[in-house]
N, C-alpha and C positions, 0 to 999 in steps of 0.2 A: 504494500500500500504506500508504496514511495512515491511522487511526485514533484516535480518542481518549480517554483516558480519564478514568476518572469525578471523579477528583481535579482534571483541568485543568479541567471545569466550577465548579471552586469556586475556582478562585483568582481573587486580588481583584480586577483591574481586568477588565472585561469587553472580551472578543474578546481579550485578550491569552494568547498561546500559553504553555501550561506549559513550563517551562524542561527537565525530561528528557525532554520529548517531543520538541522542537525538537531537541537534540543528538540524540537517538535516530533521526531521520530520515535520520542520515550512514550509520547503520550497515543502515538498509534500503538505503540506495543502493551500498553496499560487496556487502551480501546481490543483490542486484537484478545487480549487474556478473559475481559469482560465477556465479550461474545461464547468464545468457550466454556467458560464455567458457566454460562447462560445455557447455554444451548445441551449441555451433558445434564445439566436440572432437569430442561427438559424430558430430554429422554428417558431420565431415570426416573418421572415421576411415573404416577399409576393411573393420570386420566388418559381419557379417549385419545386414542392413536390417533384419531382424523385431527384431533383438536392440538395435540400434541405437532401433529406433522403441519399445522396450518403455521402457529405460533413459532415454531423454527422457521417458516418458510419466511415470515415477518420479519423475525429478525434476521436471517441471511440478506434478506434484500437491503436492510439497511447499510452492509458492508460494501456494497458498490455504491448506492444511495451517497453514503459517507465520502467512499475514496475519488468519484468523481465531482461532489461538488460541494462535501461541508466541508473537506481539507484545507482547499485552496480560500475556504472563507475563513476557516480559522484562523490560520498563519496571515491572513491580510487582516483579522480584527485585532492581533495583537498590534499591528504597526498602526498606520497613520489612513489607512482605506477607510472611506464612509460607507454606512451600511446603505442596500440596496434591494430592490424587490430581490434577488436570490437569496438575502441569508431568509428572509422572510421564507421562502418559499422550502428553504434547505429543513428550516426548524419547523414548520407545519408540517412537514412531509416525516421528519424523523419521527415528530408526536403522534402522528398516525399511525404508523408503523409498530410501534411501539403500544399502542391502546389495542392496536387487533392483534399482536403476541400476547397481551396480556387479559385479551377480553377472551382468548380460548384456552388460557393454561396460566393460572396466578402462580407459578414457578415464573412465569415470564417475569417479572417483577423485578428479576436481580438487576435486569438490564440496566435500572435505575443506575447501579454505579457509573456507567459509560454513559449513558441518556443526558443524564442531568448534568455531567459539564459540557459534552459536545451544545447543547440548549444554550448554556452561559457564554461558551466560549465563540458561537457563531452571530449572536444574536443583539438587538441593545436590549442592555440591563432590565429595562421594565416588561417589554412583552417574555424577553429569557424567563426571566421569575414569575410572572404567570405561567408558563408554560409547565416548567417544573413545581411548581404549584399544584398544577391537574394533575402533572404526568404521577406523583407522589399521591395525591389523593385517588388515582385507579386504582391500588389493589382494597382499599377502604369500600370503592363505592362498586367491585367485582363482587365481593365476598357480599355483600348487601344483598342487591341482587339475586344473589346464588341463595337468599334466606340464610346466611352463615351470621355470624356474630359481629359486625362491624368494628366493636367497642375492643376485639381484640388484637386487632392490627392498628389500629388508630393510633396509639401509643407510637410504634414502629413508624407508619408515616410520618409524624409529626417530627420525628428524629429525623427520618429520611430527606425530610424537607427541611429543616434545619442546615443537616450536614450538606446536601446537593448544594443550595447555595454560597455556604461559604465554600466549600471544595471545588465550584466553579468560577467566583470569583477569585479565590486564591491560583487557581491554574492560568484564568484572562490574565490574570498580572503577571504571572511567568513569564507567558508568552509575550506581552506586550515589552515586559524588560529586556527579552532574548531579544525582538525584533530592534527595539530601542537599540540596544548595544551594539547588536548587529549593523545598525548602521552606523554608530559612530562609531566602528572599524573600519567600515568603510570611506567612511569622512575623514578620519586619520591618515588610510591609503592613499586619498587621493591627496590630501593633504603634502603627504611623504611625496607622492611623485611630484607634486607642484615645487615641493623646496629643491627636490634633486633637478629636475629642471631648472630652476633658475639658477641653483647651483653651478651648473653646469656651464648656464649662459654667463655668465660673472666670471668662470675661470676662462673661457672662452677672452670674454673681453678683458680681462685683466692677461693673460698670455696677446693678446694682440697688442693690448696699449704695450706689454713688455719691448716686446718686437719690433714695435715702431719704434721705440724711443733708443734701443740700443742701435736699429739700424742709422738712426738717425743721426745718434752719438760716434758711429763709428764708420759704419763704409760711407753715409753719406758725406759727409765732412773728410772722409778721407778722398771720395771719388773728386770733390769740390778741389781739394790740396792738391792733386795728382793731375788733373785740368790745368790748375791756373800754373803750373810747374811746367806742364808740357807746354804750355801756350809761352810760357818766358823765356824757355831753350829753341824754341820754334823761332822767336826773335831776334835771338842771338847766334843762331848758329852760323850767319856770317861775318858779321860785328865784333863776338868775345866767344870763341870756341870754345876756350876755356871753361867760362860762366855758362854755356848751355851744357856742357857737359854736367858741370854742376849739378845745376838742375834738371835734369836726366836722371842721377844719381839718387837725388833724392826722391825723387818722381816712384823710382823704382822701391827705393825704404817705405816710402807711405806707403805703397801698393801688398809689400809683404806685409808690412804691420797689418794692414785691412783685411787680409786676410786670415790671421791668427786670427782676427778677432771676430771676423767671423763663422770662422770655426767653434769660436769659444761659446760666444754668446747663443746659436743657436739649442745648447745643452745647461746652458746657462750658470757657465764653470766662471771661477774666479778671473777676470781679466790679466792678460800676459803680463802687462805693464804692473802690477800688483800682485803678481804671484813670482815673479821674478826679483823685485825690489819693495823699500818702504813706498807711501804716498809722496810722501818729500819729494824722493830719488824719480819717483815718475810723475809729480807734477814739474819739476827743474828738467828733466826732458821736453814736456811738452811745450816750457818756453821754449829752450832751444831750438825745438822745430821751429817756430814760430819765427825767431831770429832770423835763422836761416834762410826760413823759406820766402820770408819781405824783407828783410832787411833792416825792420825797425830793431832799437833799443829795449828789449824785453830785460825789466829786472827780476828776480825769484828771491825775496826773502821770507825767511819763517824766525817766529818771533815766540818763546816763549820756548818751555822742556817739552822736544819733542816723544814721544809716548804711543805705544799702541792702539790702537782704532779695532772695533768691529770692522769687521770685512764689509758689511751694509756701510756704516759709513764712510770707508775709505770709499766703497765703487760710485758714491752720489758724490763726493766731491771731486774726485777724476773725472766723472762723466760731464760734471759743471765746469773745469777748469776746459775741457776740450772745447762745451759749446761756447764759453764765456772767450775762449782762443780765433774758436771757427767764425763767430760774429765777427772779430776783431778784423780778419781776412776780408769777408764780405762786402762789412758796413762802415769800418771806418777808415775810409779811404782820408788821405789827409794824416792820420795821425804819425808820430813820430816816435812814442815811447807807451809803452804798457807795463804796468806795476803788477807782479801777481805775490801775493801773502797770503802766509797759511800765518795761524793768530793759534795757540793753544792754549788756552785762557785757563783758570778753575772752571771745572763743569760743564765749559762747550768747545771746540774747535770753528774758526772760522777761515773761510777762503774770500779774498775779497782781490779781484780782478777790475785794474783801472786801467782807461787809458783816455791819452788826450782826443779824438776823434772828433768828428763832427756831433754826436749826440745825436739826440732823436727826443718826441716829445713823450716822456713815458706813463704819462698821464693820461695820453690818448689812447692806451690798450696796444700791442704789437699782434702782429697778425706773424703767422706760421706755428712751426711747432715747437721749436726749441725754447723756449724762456718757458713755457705754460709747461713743455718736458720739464724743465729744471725744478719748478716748483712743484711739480707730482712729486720727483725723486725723492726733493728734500723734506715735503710731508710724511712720505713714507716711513724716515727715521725720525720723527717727531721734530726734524727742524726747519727752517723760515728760508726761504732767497726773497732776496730784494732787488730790486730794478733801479738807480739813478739813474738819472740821464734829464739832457737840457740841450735844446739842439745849440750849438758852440761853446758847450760844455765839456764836452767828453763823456765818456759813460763809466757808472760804476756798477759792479753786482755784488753782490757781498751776499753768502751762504752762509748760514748759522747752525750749529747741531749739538743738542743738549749730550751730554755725555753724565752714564751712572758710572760712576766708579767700579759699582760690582758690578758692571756688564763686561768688562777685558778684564783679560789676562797677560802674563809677558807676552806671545804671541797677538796678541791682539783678536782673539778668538771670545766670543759669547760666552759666557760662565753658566754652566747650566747647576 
């Protein structure tokens, strides 16, 4: 007497049994046991065979009566279903059933057990309890009737309708808890799959911003240096053979470097220039480059005991000093000297990148991606970049980064 309904085809994991339908299955088996010891009364009583054999036939019918159409009303009366001409129809049809087994053989009677909550559990409340109401007072108003003694069963009804009710109301509320809960397993399911989802789309977008910003910090700014390099040896290579060779040479350097680093960063390993040396040692490189590569006056001081770094904040302040370099390329055409300082203060580290330049107004917002990169980086490790600038000003950027003492160690690694 299994059946399914149309809600357990939608719950989430597939092949997994809906939860009120799973407990529901105790109470076919309850219903299932009721019929049986119903029906062997029968048989073993001592009336009329014809009467006997009607009274089974009664209740037999109820168990397809049942499995095709009270089932599916019970497990939707415990959830959120509004009643309808069927349960009506379900429970007038059980009470009949049920009065002509018991109007040919008062053994029929037991059925009460299984009668009187299938009534409760299909039905609403007020017509259920009339019905079981009657069903309880048939074998009272049988044995009448029959000329039998009514006043001795009376007793027993009045019990029987006591217990039917609350034993049907206590089973409606099972049921309607099982379906309850049942869906708010459901609801949690789909909940889970809503977070794993978006989960998914946040690591998604957080590996893409990653991507963009390293490619940005590194091939592109290198592809940019390896451009304007070939483009200066292109101009020289009849005027100072020398100097285009030069810049050939280093054309060739930037190109290797952009490549380690693009090796690196797609697995997303410690950066070359920091796995090889301090931040110091690879921010006083990237002036160098810089020298080199225009010709300006690049200074590199560091002021203050220098000291181990997180790896996080050593790789946002390399990454800033390259764009706060690459702009310098770019944008400030005209300038003649750029100041780059690392600052190790109590409690923060700062890199603070100047130069004379034409400026720009920073107060207007900058368009591309590299400044709005630098401040993603720096929030990332709970610290600040800042923008100066004034057009015939020069520009300054200065990166700020709180530092906990218990976070390094002499290597400069996370304290766990």
């Amino acid at each position: 007497m299994s059946a399914e309904t149309p809600m357990a085809a939608d719950q989430g994991d597939a092949g997994a049994p809906e939860d009120g339908n799973r407990w529901f299955g105790l109470w076919d088996g309850y219903f299932a046991i009721s019929y049986i010891v119903t029906t062997v009364l029968l048989f073993a009583g001592s009336g009329d065979q014809t009467d006997r054999a009607v009274a089974v036939a009664a209740l037999t019918l109820a168990v397809p009566w049942y499995a095709a159409l009270g089932r599916s009303l019970m497990i939707r009366r415990g959830g959120r279903e509004a009643f309808g001409r069927r349960n009506m129809v379900f429970g007038l049809g059980l009470f009949l059933l049920f009065a002509v087994a018991i109007s040919f053989d008062i053994s029929g009677s037991f059925a009460l057990f299984a009668v009187a909550p299938m009534l409760m559990m299909s039905m609403p409340t007020s017509p259920a309890v009339a019905l079981v109401l009657l069903a309880n007072l048939m074998p009272v108003t049988v044995v009448w009737l029959a000329g039998g003694d009514a006043r001795s069963v009376l007793p027993t009804s009045l019990l029987g309708i006591a217990l039917s009710v609350l034993l049907g109301l206590w089973i409606s509320r099972v049921v309607r808890q099982s379906r309850e809960r049942a869906e708010l397993i459901e609801e949690l399911r789909r909940s889970r799959r809503q977070l794993a989802e978006l989960s998914h789309r946040a690591g998604v977008s957080a590996e893409r911003e990653r991507l963009a910003r390293e490619i940005h910090d590194t091939l592109a700014q290198g592809l940019t240096s390896i451009i304007s390099l070939l483009q200066a040896a292109e101009s020289q290579v009849e005027s100072a053979p020398a100097q285009a060779l030069r810049h050939l040479g280093l054309a060739g350097r930037v190109a290797r470097d952009s490549l380690v680093e693009a090796r690196e960063f797609v697995v997303e390993l410690t950066p070359p220039a920091l796995r090889e040396s301090s931040l110091v040692q690879a921010v006083r490189r990237q002036a160098d480059g810089l020298a080199a590569e225009t010709g300006l006056a690049v200074r590199c001081t560091v002021e203050g005991p220098e000291r181990p770094l997180p790896m996080a904040v050593s790789v946002v302040l390399l990454r800033s000093v390259q764009e706060s370099l690459a702009n310098v390329r770019k944008h400030a055409k005209g300038a003649t000297e750029v100041a780059v300082g690392l600052h190790f203060d109590d409690g923060t580290v700062r890199l603070v990148v100047r130069d004379d330049g034409p400026g720009f107004d920073a107060d207007g917002g900058t368009a591309g991606y590299g400044l709005p990169g630098m401040r993603a980086r720096a929030e990332e490790v709970r610290g600040r970049a800042v923008v100066s600038s004034r057009p015939g000003h020069g520009t300054t950027i200065e990166v700020t980064v709180p530092l906990d003492p218990a976070e390094t160690t002499e290597n400069g690694e996370r304290a766990e």
